[in-house]
LOMAR-646125 format. One record per atom (N, C-alpha, C): x, y, z; residue in three letters. Coordinates in steps of 0.1 Angstrom, whole numbers, plus 5000, padded with zeros to 4 digits. Each point is the difference from the previous one (the first is absolute). Layout:
BEGIN
+------+-------+------+-----+
| east | north |   up | res |
+------+-------+------+-----+
|    X |     Y |    Z | Ala |
...
+------+-------+------+-----+
//
This chain:
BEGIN
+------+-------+------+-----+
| east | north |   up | res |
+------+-------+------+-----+
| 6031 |  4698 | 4089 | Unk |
| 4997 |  4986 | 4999 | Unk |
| 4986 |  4998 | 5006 | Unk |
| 4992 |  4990 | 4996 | Unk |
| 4987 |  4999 | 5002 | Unk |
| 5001 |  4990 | 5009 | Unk |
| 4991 |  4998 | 5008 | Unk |
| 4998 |  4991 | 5012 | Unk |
| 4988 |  4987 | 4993 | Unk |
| 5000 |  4987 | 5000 | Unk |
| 4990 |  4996 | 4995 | Unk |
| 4998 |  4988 | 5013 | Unk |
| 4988 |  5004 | 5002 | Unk |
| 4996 |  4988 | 5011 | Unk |
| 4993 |  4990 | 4996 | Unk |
| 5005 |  4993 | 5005 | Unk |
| 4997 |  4981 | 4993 | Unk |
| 4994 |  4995 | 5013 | Unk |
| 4988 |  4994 | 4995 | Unk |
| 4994 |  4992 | 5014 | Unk |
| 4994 |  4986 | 4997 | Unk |
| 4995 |  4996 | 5004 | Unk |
| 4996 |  4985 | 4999 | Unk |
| 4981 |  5006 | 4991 | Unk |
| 5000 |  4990 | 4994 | Unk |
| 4983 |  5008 | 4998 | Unk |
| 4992 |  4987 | 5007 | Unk |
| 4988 |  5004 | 5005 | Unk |
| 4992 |  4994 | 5006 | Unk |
| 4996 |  4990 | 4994 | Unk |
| 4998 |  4996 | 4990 | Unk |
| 4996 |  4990 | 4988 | Unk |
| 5011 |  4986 | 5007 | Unk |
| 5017 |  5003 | 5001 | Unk |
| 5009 |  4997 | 5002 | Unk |
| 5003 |  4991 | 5009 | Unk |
| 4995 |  5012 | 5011 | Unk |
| 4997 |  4993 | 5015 | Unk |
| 4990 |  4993 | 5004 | Unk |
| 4990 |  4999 | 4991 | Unk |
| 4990 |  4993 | 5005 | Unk |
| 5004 |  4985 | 4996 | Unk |
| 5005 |  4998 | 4987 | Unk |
| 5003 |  4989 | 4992 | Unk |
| 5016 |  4995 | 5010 | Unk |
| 5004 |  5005 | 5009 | Unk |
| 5012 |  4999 | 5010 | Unk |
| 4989 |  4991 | 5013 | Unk |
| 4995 |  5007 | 5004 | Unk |
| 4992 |  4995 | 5010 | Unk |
| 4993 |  4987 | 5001 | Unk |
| 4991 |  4997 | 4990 | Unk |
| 4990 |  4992 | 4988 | Unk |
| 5016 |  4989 | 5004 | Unk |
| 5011 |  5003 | 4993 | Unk |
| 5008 |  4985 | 4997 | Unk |
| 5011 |  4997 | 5012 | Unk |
| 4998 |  5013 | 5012 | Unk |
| 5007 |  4995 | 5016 | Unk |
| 4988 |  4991 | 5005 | Unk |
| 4985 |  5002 | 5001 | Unk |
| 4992 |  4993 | 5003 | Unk |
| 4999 |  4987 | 4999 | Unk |
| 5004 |  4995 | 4983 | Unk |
| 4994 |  4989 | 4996 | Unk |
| 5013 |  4989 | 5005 | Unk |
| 5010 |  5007 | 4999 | Unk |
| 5013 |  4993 | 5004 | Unk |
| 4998 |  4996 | 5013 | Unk |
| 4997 |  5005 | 5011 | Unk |
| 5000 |  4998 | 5014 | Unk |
| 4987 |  4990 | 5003 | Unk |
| 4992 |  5004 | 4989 | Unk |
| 4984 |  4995 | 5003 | Unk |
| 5007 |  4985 | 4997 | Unk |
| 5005 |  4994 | 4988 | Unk |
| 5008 |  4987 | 4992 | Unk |
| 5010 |  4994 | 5014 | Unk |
| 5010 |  5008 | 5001 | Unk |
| 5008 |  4994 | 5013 | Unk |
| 4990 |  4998 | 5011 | Unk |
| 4997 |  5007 | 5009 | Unk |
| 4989 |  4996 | 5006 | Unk |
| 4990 |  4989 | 5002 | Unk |
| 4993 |  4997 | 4989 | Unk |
| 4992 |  4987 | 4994 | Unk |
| 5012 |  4984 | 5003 | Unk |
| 5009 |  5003 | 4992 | Unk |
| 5011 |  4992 | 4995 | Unk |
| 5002 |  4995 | 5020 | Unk |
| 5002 |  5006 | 5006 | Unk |
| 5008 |  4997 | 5012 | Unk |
| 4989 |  4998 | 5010 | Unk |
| 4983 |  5005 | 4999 | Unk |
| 4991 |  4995 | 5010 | Unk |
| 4998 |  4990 | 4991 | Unk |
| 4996 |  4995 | 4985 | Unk |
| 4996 |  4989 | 5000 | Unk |
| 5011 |  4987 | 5001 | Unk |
| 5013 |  5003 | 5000 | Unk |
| 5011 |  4987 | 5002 | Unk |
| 4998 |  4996 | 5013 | Unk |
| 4999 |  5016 | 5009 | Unk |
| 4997 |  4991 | 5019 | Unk |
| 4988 |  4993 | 5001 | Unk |
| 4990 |  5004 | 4992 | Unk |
| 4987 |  4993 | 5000 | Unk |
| 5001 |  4985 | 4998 | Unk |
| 5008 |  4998 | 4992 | Unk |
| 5004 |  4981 | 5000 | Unk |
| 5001 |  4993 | 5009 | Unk |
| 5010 |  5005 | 5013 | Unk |
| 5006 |  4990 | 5008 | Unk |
| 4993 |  5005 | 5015 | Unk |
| 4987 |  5005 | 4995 | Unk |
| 4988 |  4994 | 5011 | Unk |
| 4997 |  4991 | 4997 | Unk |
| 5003 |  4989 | 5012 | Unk |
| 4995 |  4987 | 5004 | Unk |
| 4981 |  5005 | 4999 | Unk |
| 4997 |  4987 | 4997 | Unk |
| 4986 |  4993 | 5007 | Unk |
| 4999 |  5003 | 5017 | Unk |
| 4984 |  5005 | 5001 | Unk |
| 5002 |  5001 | 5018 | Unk |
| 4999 |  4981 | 5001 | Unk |
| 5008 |  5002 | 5014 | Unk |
| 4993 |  4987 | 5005 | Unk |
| 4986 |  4998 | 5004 | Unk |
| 4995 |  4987 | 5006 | Unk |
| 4987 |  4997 | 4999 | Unk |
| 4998 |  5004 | 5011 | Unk |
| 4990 |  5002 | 5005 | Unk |
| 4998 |  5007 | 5015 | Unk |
| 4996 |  4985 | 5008 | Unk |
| 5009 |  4990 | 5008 | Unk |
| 4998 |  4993 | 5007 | Unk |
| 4994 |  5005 | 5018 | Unk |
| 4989 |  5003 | 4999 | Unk |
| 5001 |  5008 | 5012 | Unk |
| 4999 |  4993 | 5017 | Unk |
| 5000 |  4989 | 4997 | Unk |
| 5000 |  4990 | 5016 | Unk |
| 5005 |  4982 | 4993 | Unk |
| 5013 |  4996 | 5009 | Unk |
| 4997 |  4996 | 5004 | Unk |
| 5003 |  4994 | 5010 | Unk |
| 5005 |  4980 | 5005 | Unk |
| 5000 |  4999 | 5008 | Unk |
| 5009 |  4988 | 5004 | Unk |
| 5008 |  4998 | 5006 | Unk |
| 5009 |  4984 | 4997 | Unk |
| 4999 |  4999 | 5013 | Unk |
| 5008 |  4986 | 4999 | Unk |
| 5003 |  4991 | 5014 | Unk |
| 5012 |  4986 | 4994 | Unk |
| 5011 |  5002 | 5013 | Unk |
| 5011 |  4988 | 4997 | Unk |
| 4996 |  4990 | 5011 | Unk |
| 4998 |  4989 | 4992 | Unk |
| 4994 |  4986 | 5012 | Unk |
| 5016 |  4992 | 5002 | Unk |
| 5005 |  5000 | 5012 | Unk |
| 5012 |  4990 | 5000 | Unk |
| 4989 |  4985 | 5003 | Unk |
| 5010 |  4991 | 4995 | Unk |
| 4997 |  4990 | 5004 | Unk |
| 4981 |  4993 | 5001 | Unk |
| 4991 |  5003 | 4989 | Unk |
| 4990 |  4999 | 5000 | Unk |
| 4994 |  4988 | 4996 | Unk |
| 4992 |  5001 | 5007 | Unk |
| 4991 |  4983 | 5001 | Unk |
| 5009 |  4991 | 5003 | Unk |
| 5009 |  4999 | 5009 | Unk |
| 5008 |  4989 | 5005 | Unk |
| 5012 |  4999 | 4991 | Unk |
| 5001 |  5006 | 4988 | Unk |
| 5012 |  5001 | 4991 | Unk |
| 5013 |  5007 | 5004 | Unk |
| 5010 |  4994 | 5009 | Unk |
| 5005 |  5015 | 5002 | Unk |
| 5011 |  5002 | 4995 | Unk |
| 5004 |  4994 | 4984 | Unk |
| 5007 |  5006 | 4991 | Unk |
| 4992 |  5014 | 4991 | Unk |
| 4990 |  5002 | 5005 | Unk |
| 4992 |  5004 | 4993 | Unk |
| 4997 |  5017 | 5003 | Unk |
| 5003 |  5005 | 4996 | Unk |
| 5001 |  5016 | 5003 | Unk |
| 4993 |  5008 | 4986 | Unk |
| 4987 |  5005 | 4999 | Unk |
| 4991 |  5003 | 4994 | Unk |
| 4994 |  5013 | 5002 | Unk |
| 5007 |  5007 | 4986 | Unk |
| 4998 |  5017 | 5002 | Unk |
| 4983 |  4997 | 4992 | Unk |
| 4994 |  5011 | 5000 | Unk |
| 4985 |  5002 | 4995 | Unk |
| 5000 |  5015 | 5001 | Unk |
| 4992 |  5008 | 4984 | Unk |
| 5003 |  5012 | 5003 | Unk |
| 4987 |  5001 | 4991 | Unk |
| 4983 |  5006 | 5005 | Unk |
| 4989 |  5002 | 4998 | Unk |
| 4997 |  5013 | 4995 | Unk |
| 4993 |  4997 | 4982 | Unk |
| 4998 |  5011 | 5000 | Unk |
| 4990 |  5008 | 5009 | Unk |
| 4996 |  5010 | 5004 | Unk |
| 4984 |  5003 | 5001 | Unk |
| 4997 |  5010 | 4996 | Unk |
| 4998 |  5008 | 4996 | Unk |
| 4996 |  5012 | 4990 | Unk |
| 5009 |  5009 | 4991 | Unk |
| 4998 |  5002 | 4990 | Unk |
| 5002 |  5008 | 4989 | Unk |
| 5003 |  4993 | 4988 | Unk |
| 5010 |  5008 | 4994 | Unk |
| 5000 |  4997 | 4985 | Unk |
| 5002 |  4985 | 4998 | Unk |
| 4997 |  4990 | 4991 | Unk |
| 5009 |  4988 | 5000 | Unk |
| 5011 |  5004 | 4989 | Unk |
| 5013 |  4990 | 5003 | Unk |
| 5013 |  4998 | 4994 | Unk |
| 4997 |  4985 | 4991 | Unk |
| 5007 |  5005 | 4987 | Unk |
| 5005 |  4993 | 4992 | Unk |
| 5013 |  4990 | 5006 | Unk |
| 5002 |  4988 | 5006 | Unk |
| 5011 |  4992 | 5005 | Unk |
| 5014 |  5000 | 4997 | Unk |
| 5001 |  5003 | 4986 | Unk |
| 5009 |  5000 | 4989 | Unk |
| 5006 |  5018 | 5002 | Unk |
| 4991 |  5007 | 5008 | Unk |
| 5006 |  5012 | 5001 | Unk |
| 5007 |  5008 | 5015 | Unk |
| 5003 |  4987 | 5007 | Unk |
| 5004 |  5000 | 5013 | Unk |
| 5011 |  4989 | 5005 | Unk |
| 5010 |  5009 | 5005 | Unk |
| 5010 |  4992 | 5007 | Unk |
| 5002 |  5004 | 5016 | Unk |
| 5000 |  4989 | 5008 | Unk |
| 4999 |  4995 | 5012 | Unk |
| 5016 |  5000 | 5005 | Unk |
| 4998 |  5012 | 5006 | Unk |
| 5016 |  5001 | 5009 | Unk |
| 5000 |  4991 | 5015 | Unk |
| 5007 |  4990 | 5003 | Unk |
| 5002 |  4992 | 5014 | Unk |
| 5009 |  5004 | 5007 | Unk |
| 5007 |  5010 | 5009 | Unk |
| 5011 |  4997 | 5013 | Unk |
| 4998 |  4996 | 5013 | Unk |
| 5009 |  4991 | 5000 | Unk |
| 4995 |  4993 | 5015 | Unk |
| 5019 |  5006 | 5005 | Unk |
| 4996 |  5003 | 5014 | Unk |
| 5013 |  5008 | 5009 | Unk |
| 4998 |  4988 | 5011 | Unk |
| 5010 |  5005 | 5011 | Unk |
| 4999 |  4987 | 5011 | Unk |
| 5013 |  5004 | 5009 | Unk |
| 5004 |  4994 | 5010 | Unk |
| 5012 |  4997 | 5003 | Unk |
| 5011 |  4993 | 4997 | Unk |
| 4998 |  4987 | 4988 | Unk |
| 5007 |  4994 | 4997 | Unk |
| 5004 |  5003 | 4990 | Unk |
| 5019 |  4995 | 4998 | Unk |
| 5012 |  5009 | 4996 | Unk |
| 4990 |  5001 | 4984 | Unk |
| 4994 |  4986 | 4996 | Unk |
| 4999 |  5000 | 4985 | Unk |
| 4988 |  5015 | 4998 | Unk |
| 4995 |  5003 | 5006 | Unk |
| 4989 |  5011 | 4992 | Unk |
| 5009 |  5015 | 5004 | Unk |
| 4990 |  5008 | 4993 | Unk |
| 4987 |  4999 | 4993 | Unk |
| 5005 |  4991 | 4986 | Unk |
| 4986 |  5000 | 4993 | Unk |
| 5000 |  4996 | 4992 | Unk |
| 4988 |  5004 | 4989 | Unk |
| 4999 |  5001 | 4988 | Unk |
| 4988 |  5007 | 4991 | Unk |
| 5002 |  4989 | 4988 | Unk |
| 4986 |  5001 | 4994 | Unk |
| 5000 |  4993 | 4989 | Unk |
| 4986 |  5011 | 4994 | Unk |
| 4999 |  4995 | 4988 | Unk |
| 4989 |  5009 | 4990 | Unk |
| 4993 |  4983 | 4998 | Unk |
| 4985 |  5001 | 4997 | Unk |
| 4993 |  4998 | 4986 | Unk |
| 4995 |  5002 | 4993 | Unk |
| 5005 |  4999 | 4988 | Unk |
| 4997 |  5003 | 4988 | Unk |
| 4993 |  4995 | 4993 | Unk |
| 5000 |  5003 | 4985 | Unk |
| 4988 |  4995 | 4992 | Unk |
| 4995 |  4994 | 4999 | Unk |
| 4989 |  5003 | 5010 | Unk |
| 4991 |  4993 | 5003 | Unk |
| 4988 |  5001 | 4991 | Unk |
| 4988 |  4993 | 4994 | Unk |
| 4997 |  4988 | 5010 | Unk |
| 5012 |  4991 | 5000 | Unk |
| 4999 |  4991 | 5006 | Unk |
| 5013 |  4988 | 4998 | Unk |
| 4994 |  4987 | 4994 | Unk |
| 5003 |  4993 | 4989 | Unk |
| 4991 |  4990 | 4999 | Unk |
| 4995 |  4989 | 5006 | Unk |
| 4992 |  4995 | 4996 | Unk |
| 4989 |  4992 | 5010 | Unk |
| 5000 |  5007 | 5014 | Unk |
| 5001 |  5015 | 5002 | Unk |
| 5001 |  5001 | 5015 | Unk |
| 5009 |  4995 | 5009 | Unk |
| 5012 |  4989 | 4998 | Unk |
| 5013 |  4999 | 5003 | Unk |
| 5012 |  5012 | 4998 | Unk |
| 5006 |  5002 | 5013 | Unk |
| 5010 |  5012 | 4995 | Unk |
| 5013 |  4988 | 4999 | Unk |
| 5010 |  5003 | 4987 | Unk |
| 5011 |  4996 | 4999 | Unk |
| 5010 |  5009 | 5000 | Unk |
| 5012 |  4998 | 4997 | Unk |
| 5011 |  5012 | 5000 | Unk |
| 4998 |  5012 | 4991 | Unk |
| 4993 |  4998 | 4995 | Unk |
| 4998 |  5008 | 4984 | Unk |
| 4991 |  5011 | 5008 | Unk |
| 4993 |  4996 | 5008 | Unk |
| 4993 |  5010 | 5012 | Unk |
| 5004 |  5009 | 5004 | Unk |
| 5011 |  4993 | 5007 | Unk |
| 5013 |  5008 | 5010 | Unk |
| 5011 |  5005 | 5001 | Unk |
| 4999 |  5011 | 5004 | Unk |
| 5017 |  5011 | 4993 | Unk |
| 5006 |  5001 | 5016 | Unk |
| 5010 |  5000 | 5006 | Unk |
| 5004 |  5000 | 5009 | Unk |
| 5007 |  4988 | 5005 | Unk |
| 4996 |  5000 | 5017 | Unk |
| 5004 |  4986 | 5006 | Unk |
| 4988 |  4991 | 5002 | Unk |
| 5001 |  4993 | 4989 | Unk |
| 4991 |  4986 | 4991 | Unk |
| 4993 |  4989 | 5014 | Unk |
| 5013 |  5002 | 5011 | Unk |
| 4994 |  4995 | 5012 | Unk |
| 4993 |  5003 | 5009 | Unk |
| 4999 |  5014 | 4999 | Unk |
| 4986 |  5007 | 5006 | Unk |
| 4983 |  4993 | 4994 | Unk |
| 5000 |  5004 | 4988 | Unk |
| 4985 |  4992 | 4999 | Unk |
| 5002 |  4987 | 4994 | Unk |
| 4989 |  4990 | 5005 | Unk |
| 4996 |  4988 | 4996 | Unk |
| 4999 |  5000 | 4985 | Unk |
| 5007 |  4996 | 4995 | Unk |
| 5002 |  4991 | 4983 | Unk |
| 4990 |  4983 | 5001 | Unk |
| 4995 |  4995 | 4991 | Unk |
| 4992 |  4992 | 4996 | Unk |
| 4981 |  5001 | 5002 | Unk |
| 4997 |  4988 | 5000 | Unk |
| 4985 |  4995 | 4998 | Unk |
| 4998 |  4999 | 5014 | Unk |
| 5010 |  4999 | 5012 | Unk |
| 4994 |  4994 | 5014 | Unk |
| 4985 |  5007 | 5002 | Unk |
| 4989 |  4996 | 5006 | Unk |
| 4989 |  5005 | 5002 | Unk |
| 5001 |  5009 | 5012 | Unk |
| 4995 |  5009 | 5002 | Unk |
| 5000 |  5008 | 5013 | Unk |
| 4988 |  4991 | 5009 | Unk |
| 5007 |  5000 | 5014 | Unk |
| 4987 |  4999 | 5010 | Unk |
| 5003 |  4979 | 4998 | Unk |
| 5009 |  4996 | 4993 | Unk |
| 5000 |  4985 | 5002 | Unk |
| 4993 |  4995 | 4985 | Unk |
| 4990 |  5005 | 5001 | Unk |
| 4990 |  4989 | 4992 | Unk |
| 4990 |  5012 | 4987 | Unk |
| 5004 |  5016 | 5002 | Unk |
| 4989 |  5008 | 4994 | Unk |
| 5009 |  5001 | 4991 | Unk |
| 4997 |  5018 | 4992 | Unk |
| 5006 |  5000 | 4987 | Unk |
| 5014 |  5004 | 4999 | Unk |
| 5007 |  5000 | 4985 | Unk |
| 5016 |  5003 | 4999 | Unk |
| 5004 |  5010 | 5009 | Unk |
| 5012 |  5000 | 5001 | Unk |
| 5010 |  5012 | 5008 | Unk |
| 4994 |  5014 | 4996 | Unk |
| 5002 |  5001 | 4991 | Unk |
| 4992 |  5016 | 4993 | Unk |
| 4988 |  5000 | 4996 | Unk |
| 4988 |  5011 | 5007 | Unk |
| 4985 |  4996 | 5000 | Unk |
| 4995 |  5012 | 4997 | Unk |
| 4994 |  5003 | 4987 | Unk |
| 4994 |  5012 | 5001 | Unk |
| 4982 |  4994 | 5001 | Unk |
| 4997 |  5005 | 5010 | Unk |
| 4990 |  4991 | 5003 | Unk |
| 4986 |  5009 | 4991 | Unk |
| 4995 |  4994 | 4987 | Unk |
| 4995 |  5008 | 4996 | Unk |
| 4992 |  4992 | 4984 | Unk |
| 4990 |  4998 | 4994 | Unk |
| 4999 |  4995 | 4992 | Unk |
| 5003 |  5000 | 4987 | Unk |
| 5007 |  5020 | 4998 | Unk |
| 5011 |  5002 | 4992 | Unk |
| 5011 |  5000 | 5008 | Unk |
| 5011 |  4994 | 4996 | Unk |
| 5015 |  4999 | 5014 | Unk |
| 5006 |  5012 | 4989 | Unk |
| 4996 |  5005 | 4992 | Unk |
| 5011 |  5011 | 4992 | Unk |
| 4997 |  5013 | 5006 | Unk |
| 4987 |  5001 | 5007 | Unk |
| 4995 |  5015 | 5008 | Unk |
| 4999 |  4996 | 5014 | Unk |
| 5011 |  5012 | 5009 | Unk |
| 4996 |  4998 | 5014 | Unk |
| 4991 |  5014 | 5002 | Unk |
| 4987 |  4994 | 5003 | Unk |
| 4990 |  5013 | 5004 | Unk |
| 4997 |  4998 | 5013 | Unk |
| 4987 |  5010 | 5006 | Unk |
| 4992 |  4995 | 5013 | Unk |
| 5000 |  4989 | 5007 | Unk |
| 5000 |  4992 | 5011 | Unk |
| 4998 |  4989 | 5000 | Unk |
| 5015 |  4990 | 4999 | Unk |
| 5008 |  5004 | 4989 | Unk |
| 5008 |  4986 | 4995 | Unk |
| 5012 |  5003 | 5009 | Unk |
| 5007 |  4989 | 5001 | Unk |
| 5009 |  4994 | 5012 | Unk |
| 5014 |  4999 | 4991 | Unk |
| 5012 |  5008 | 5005 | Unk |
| 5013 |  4990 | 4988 | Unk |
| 5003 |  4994 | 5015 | Unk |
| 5009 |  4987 | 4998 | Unk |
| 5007 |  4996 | 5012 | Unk |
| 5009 |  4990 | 4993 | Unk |
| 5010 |  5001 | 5008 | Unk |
| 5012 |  4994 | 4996 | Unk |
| 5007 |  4993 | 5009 | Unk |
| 5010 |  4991 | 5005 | Unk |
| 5010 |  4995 | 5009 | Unk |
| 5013 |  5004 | 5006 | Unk |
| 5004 |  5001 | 5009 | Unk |
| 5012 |  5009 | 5002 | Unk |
| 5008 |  4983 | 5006 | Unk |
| 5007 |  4996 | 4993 | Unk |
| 5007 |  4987 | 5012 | Unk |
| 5010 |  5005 | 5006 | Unk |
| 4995 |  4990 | 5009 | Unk |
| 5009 |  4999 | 5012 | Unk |
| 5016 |  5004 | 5002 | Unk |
| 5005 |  4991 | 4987 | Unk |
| 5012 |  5002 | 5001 | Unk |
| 5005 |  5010 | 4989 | Unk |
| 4990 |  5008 | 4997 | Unk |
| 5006 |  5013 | 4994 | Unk |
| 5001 |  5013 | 5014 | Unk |
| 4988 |  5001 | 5007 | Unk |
| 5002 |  5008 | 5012 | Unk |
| 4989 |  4993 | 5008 | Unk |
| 5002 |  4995 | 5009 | Unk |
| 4991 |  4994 | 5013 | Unk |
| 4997 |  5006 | 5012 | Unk |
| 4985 |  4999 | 4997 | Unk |
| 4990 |  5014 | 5015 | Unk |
| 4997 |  4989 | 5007 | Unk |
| 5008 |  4990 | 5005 | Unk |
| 4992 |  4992 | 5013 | Unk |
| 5001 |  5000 | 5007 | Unk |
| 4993 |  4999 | 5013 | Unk |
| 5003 |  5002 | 5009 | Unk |
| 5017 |  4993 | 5005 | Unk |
| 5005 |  5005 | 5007 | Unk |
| 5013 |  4988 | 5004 | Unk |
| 5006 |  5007 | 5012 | Unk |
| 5002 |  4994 | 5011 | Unk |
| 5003 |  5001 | 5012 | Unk |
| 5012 |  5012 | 5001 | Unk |
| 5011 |  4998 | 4991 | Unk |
| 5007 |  5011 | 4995 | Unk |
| 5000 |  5013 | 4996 | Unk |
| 4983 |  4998 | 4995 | Unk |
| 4995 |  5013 | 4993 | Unk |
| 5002 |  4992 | 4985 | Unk |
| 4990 |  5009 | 4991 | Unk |
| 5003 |  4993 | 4984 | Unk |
| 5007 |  5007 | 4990 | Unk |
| 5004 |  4995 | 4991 | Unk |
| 5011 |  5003 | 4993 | Unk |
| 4997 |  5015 | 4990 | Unk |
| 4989 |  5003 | 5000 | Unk |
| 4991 |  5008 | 4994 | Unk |
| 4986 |  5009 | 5006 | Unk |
| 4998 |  5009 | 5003 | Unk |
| 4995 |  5006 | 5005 | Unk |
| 4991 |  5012 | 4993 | Unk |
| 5004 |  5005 | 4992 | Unk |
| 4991 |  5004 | 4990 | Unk |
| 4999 |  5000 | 4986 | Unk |
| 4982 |  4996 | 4992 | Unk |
| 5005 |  5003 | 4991 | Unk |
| 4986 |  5013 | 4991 | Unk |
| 5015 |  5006 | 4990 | Unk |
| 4993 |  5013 | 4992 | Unk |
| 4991 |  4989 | 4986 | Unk |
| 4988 |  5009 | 4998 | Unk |
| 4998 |  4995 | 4985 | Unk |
| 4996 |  5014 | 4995 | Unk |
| 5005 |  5004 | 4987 | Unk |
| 4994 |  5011 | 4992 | Unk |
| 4996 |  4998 | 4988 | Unk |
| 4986 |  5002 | 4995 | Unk |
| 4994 |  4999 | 4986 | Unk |
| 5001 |  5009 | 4995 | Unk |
| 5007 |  5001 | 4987 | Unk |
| 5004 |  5009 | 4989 | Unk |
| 4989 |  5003 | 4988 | Unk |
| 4998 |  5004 | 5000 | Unk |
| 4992 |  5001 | 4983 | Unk |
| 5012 |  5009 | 4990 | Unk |
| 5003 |  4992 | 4993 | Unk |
| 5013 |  4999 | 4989 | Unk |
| 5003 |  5006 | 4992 | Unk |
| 4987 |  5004 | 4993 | Unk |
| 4994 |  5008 | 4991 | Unk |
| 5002 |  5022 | 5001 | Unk |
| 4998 |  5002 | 5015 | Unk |
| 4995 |  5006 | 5005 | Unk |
| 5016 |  5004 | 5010 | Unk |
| 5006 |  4991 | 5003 | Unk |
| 5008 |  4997 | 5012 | Unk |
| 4995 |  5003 | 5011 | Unk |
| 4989 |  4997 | 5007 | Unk |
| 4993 |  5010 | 5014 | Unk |
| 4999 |  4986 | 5009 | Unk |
| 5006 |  5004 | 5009 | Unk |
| 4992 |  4990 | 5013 | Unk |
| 4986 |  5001 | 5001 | Unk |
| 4991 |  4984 | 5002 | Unk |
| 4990 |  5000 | 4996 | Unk |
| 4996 |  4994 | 5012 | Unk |
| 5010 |  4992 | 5012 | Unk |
| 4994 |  4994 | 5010 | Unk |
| 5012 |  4998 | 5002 | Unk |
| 5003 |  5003 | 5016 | Unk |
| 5013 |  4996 | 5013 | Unk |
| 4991 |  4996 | 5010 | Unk |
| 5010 |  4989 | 5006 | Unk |
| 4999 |  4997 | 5010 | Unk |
| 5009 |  4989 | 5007 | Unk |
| 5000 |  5003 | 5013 | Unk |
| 5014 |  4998 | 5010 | Unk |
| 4993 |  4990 | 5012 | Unk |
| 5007 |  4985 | 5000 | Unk |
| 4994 |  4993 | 5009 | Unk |
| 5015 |  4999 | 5010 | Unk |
| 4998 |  4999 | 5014 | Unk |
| 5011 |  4998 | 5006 | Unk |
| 4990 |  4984 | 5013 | Unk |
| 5011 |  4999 | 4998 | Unk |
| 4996 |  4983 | 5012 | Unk |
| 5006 |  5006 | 5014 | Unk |
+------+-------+------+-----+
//
């Protein structure tokens, strides 16, 4: 009986190799470019800024007035940022958080449509901040749709949603968080923590 040896011919294997390649090369593609999608946008580089919470200002003292300054870097689109609020305390009602949202708000008045949370944490309507200056929500700026260098948002915290005033008992409220989100991006863009 004759032995016959059978082998692959090189022609064979090459055309074997040639279509394991292309197959892996295809999967491969297929699976870096689908993860490639659900890279977000970087956020904007907000690189400073700077706030301050006024209780009781200019003789107002229902009047509790967060301000949060840009000063350097990228500017933000308004419409692309939501404003986290918790105010904590010793009193049984807190903490407490509220959002605002889609913003701008019109005419610079925040109403509920603003506010996701507990609605009594920020000031709703037209009241002017400071008594007599502009609406409750200020992006102080001569476009109010971009907060850049320079521009100011500020808002109202009332009283009887959490109260920093002073009171012989100690006050009902004692700190509050703010966090700027950029939405787009989801990145904290600006914290900061006032305590009385």
């Amino acid at each position: 009986m004759a032995v016959v040896d059978r082998g692959v011919s090189e022609v064979i294997s090459v055309i074997m190799m040639v279509a394991i390649v292309v197959i892996l090369a295809a999967t491969a593609s297929v699976f870096f470019l689908d993860s490639a999608e659900v890279i977000t946008e970087p956020a904007p580089n907000v690189a400073d800024t700077t706030g301050n919470f006024d209780v009781g200002v200019d003789g107002y003292q229902s009047d509790q007035i967060v301000r949060i300054t840009h000063l350097a870097g990228d500017s933000v689109d308004i419409n692309e940022i939501e404003i986290i609020v918790r105010a904590s305390g010793p009193a049984s009602s807190l903490p407490k958080e509220a959002r605002l949202v889609d913003l701008p708000s019109e005419g610079s008045d925040i109403d509920e449509k603003n506010i996701d949370g507990k609605s009594e944490l920020i000031d709703e309507g037209s009241n002017p901040i400071d008594g007599a200056g502009p609406p409750n929500l200020l992006i102080t700026s001569q476009d109010s749709n971009v907060w850049s260098a320079g521009k100011t948002i500020q808002f109202r915290i009332p009283t009887g949603g959490a109260d920093f005033r002073e009171d012989p008992n100690g006050p009902e409220a004692d700190e509050l968080e703010l966090i700027i989100v950029h939405t787009p991006s989801n990145a904290i863009i600006s914290e900061h923590t006032f305590r009385s």
